[in-house]
C-alpha positions, 0 to 999 in steps of 0.5 A: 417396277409395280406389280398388280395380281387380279383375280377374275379378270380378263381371261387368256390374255397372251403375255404383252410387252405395252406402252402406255396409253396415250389416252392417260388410262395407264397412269397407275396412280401417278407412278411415271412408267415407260410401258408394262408386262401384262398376261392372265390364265384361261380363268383370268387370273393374272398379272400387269407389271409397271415398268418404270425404266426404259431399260427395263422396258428393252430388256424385257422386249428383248428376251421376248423377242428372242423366243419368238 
């Protein structure tokens, strides 16, 4: 997994659980992934983690779905 901290960004963004786009826009530099964990603060500040593993992938969508 890769994980990208930012400074000023999108604000309030609710913790996400996503696939890549099909689009190709979610490449993150060639690294080959299965989807990310992303979510940022009021005043965007945050986090995305790539996740490379579709194992992974169903853990996290799991422990997520639990909580809802």
């Amino acid at each position: 997994m890769t994980t990208t901290f930012w400074k000023d960004g999108e604000e309030a963004r609710r913790l996400t659980l996503m696939r890549p786009c099909a689009c190709g826009c979610d490449e993150r530099d060639g690294a080959k992934g299965v989807g990310y964990l992303t979510a940022s603060s009021d005043d965007g500040n945050g986090f995305s983690i790539w996740i490379q593993s579709e194992a992974a992938f169903k853990m996290i969508e799991n422990a997520i779905t639990q909580g809802e």
